[in-house]
C-alpha positions as CSV (number, residue, x, y, z in Angstrom):
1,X,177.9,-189.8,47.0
2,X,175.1,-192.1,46.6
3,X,175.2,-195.9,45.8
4,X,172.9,-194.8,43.5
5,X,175.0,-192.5,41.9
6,X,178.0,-193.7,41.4
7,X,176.2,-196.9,39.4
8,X,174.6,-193.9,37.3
9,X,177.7,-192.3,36.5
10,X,179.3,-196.2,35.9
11,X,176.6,-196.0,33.0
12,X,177.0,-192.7,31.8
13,X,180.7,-193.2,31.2
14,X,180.2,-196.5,29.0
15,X,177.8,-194.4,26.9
16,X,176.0,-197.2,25.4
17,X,175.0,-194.9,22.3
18,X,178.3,-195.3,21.0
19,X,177.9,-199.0,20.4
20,X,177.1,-200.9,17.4
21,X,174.0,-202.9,17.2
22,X,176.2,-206.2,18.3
23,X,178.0,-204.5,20.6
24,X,174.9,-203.4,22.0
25,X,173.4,-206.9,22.1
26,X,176.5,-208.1,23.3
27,X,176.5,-205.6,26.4
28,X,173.1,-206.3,27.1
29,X,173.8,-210.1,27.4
30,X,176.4,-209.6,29.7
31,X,173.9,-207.4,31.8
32,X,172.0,-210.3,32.0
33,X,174.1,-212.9,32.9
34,X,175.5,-210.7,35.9
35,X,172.3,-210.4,36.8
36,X,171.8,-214.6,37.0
37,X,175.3,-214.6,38.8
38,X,173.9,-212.3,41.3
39,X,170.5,-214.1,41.7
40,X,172.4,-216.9,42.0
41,X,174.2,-215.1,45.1
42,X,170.9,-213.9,46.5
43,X,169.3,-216.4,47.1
44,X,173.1,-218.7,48.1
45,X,172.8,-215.9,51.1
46,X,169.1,-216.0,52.0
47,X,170.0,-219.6,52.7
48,X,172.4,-218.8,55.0
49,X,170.6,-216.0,56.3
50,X,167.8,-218.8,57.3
51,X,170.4,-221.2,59.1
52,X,172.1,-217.8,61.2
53,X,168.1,-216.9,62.0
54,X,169.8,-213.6,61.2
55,X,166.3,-212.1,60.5
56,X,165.0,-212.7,63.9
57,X,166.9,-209.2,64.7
58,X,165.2,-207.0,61.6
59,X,161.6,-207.3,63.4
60,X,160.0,-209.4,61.2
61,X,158.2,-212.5,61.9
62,X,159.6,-215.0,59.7
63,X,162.3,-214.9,57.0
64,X,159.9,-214.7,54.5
65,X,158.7,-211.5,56.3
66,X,161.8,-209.9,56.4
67,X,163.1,-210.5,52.7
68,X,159.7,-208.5,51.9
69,X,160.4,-205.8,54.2
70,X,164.1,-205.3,53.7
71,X,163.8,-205.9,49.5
72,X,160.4,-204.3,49.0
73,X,158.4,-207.9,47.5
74,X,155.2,-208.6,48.0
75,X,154.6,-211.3,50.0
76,X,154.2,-213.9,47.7
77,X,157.4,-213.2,45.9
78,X,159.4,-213.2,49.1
79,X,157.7,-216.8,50.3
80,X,159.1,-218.0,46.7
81,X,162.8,-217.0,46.8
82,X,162.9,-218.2,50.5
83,X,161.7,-221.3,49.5
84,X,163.5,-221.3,46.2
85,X,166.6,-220.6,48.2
86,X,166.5,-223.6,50.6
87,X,165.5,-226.0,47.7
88,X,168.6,-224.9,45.5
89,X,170.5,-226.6,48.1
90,X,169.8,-229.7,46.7
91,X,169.3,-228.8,42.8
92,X,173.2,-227.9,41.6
93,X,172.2,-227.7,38.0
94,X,169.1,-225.3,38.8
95,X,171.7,-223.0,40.7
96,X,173.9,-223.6,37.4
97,X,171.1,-222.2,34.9
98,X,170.5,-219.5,37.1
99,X,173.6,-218.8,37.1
100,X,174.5,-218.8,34.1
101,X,171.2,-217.0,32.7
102,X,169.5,-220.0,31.1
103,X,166.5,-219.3,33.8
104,X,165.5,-216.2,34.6
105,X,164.7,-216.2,38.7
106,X,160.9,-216.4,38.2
107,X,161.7,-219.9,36.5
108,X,163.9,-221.5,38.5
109,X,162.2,-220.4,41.6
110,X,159.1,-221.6,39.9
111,X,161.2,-224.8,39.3
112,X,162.2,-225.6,42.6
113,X,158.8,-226.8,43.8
114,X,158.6,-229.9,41.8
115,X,162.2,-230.5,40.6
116,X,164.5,-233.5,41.9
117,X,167.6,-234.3,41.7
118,X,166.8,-237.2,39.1
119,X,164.4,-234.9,37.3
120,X,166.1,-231.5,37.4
121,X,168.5,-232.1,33.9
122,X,165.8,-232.9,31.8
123,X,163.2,-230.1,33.4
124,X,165.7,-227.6,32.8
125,X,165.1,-228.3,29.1
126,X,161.8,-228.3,29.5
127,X,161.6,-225.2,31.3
128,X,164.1,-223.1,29.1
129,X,161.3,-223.1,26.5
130,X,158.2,-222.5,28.6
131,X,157.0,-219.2,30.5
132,X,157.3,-218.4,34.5
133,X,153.7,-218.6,34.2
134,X,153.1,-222.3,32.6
135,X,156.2,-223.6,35.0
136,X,153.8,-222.2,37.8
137,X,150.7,-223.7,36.8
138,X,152.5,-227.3,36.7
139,X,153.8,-226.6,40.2
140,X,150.8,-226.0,40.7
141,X,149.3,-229.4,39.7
142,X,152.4,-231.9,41.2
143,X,152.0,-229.5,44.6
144,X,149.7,-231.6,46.8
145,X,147.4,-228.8,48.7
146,X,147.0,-229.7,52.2
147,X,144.0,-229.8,54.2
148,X,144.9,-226.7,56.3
149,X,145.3,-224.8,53.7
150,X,142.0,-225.8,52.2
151,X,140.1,-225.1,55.4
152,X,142.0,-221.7,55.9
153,X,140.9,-220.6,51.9
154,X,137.2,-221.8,52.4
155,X,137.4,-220.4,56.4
156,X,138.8,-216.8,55.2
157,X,135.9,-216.2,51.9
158,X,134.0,-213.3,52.3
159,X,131.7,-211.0,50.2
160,X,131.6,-207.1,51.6
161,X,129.1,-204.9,49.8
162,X,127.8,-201.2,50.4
163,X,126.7,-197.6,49.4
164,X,129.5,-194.7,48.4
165,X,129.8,-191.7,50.6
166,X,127.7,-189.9,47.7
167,X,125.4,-192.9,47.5
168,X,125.7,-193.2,43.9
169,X,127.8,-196.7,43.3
170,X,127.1,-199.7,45.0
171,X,130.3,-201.6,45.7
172,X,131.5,-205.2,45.8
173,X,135.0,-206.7,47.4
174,X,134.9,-210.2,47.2
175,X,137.1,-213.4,48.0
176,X,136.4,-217.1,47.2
177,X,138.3,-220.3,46.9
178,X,139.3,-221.0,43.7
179,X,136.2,-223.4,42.6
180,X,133.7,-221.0,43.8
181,X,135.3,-218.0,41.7
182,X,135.7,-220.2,38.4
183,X,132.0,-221.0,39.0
184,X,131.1,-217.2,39.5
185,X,133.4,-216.1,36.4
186,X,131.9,-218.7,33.9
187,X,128.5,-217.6,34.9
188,X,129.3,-213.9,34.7
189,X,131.5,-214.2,31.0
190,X,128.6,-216.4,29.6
191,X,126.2,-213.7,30.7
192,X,128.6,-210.8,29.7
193,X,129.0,-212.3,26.4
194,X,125.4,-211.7,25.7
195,X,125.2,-208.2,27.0
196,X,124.7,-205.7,24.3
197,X,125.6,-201.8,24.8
198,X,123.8,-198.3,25.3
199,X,124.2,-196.1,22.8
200,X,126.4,-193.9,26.0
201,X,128.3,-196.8,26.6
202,X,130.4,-196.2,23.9
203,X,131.2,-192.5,24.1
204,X,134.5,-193.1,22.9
205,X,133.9,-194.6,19.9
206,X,134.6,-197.9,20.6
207,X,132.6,-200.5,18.6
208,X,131.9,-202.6,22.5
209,X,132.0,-201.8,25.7
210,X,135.0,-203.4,28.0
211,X,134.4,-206.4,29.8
212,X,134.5,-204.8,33.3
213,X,131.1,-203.2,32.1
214,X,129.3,-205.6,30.6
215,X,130.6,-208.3,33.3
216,X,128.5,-205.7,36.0
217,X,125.6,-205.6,33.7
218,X,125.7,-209.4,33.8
219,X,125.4,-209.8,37.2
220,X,122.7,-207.3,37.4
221,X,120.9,-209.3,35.2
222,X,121.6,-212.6,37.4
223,X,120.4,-211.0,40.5
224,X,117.7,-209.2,38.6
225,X,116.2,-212.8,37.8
226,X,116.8,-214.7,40.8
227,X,114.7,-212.0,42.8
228,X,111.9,-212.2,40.0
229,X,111.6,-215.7,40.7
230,X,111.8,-215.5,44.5
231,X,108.3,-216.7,45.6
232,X,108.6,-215.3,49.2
233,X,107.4,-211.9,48.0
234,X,107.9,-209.6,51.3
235,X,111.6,-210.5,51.7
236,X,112.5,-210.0,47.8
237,X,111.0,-207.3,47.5
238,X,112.4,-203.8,47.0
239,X,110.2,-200.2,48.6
240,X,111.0,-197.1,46.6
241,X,109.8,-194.1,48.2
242,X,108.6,-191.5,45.6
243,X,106.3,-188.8,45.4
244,X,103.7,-189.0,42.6
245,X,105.6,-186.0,40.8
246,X,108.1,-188.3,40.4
247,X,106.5,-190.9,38.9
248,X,104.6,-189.1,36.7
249,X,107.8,-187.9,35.2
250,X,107.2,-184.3,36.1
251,X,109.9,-181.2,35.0
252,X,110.7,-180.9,38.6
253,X,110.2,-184.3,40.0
254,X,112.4,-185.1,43.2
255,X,114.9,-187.6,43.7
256,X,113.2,-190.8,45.1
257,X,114.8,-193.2,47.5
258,X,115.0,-197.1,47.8
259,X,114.7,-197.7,51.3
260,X,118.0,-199.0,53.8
261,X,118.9,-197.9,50.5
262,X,120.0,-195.3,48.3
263,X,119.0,-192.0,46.3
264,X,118.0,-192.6,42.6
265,X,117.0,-190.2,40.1
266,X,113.9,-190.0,39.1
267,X,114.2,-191.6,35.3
268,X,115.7,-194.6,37.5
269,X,112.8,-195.1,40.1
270,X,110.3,-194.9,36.8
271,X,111.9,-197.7,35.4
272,X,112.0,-199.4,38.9
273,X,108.5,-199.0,39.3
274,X,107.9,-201.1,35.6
275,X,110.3,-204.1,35.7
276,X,111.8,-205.1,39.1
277,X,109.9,-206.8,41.8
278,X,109.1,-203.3,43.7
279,X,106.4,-202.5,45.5
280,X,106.0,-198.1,45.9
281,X,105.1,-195.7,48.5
282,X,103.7,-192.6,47.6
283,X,104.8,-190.1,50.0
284,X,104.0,-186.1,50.4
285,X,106.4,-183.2,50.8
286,X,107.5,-184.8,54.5
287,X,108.1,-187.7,53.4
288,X,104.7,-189.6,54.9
289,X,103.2,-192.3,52.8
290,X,100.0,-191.8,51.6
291,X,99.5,-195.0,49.9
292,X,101.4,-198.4,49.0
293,X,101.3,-199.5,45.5
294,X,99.9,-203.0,44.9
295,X,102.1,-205.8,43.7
296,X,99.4,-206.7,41.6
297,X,101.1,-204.4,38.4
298,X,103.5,-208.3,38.1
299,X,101.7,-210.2,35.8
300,X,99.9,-213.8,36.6
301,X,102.6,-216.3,35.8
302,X,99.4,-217.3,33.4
303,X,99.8,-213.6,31.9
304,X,103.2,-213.9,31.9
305,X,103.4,-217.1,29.6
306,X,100.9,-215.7,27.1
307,X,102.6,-212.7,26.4
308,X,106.0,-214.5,25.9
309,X,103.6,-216.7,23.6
310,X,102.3,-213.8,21.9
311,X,105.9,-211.8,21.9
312,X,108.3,-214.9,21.9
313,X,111.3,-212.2,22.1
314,X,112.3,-208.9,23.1
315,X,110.1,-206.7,20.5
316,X,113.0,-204.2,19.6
317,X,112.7,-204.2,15.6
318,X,115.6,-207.2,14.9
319,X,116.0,-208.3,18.3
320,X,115.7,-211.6,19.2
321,X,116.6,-211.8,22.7
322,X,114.7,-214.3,24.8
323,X,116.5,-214.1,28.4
324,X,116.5,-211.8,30.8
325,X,113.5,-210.3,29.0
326,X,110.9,-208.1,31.3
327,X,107.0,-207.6,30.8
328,X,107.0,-203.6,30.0
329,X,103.6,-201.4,30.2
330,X,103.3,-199.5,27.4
331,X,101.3,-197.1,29.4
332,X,103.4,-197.1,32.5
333,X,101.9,-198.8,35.9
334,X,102.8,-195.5,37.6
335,X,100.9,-193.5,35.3
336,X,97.6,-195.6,35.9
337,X,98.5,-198.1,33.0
338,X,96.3,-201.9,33.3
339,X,98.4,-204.7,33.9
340,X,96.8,-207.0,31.0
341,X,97.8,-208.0,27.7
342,X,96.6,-205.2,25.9
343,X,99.1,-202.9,27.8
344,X,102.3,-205.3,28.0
345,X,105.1,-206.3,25.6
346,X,108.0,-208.1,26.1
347,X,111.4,-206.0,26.6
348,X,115.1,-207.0,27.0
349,X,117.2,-205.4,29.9
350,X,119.2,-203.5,27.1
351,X,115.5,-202.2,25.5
352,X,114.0,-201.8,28.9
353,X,116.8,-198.9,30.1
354,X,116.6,-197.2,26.2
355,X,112.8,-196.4,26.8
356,X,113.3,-195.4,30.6
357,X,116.8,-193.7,30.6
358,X,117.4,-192.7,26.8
359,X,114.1,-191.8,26.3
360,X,112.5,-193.9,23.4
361,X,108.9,-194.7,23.4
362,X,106.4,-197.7,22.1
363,X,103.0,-197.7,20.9
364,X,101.2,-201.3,20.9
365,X,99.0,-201.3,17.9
366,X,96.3,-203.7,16.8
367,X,97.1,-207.0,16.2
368,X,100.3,-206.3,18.8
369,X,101.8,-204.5,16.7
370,X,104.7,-202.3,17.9
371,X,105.6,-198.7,16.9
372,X,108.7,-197.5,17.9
373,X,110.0,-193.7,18.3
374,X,112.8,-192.3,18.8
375,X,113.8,-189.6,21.6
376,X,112.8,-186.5,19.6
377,X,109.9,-188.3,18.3
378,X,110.9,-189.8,14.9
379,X,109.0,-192.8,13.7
380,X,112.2,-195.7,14.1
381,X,112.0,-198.2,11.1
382,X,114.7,-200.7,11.5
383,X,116.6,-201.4,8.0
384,X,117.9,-199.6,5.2
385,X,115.2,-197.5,3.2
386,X,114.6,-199.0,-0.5
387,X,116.9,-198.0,-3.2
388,X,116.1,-194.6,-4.3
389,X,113.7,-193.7,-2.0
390,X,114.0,-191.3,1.3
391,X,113.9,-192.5,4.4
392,X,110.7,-192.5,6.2
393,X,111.8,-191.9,9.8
């Protein structure tokens, strides 16, 4: 029989179903205190185990190394009972709270780093009443980093990027000292907080969309305006091939194709070709280009500041978004549409993708005046209709 089993039928026997709530309670203390005794051991033996070297036979590399393999730990974990262990040596009433259950493992171990013998009685206290987490973070603080560990955090940062196999996500592995993420993950949440959903965002009912997504639609909208504002235009730009089917929005329009890049759908390269700094190359059936489209569609910076003059926001009935706002043409660029005032309202990312990708469309009246319609072709008034009357979508 099995280790395994014979604790199992142990169990089985004391039927703990047949207890009383305080003998339950009772049991289940004394569960946990055998389980500080035998922390207590653990680590009283990995100490030992370090001053035999009796790891150097298990083909590891280090102690550390070989209480991960042998215990299945992650690394980390492993490097903290090791070094909890040698630290206890020198910390009797640590070992004695362990012991006795007052601190769990992750605490004392946690507690090891910046105890004392003078200090170790009255951080016990402390410590009792706090979380593994907080009793790292102090650690943390009274731990002086040295400089090789420093240089080996800022030496080992690196940002990978590609294409999927089926070219349709683009993905990101990152790692960056600690400074450098805390600046990218303020600068992402303050974006994220700001990003609003599409109506398919929220298939499942949900009333916002989670924080993974909007935290990728942020950074969109970061890179999306850095490239805008690059003035070296040839190497911030982005070439989409597409055949003039597909930018006329034709029933059987191809695929088009950002080149060193991947396959977009057409709906996606139609919007590409109206807000991003893109420059298009017509190409027939074999894929030769028959023309280059002209930067020119991007407004003058002049043009640009009159029409956020004129518009001032994002002219969505009730929205009132100001950043990250593109110049739209009613009549799209691709569709032979004049890049002038008459032809160009201001748009919000969020706005932008409902007319390209949901399928809402804008009329620019006199006066700038906007019409809005809806994907079957509705008039869209924002607002509740008047008391007693019908609504005049």
């Amino acid at each position: 029989m099995f280790e395994t089993d014979r604790i199992q039928g142990t169990v089985a026997t004391q039927n703990p179903t047949v207890l009383s709530d305080d003998e339950l309670v009772g049991r289940t203390d004394g569960a946990w205190n055998s389980v500080g005794r035998a922390h207590r051991e653990l680590l009283d033996l990995l100490r030992e185990v370090a001053r035999r070297e009796t790891w150097q036979d298990g083909g590891a590399q280090d102690l550390t190394h070989w209480v991960s393999m042998r215990y299945g730990l992650s690394a980390w974990k492993a490097q903290r009972w090791v070094a909890g262990a040698e630290a206890l040596a020198t910390l009797p009433l640590v070992a004695q709270a362990l012991e006795a259950g007052v601190l769990g493992i992750d605490r004392a171990v946690e507690l090891t780093r910046f105890a004392t013998p003078e200090t170790e009685r009255h951080l016990i206290l402390w410590a009792a009443r706090r979380s593994s987490g907080a009793i790292r973070h102090r650690g943390d603080l009274e731990r002086r980093r040295e400089r090789h560990e420093t240089r080996a955090v800022e030496v080992e940062r690196f940002l990978r990027m590609g294409y999927s196999d089926d070219g349709m996500r683009f993905e990101l592995d990152a790692e960056l000292p600690a400074d450098q993420g805390a600046v990218v993950e303020r600068a992402l949440s303050r974006v994220a907080e700001q990003v609003p959903d599409l109506p398919h965002d929220l298939e499942d009912g949900s009333r916002r969309a989670p924080l993974e997504v909007r935290r990728a639609d942020a950074l969109v909208q970061l890179c999306s305006g850095r490239i805008a504002a690059d003035p070296d235009h040839d190497r911030a730009t982005v070439v989409v091939h597409a055949s003039v089917e597909t930018l006329l929005g034709s029933a059987d329009a191809a695929n088009a194709e950002v080149e060193d890049g991947p396959v977009l759908a057409p709906v996606t390269a139609q919007r590409l070709a109206c807000d991003a700094r893109l420059q298009v190359s017509l190409d027939d059936a074999s894929g030769t280009p028959l023309m280059l489209g002209r930067l020119s569609r991007t407004p003058s910076p002049a043009m640009v500041r009159a029409l956020r003059r004129r518009d001032r926001a994002c002219r969505f009935p009730g929205c009132e978004r100001r950043r990250y706002t593109d110049a739209h043409h009613v009549r799209w660029w691709s569709r032979g549409g004049r890049t002038d005032l008459e032809n160009l309202v201001l748009l919000c990312g969020f706005h932008h993708r409902l007319v390209h990708e949901a399928g809402w469309s804008l009329h620019l009246r006199s006066g700038a005046r906007v019409e809005w319609f809806r994907p079957d072709g509705r008039r869209y008034r924002a607002g509740p209709s008047p008391p007693g009357l019908v609504s005049l979508d």
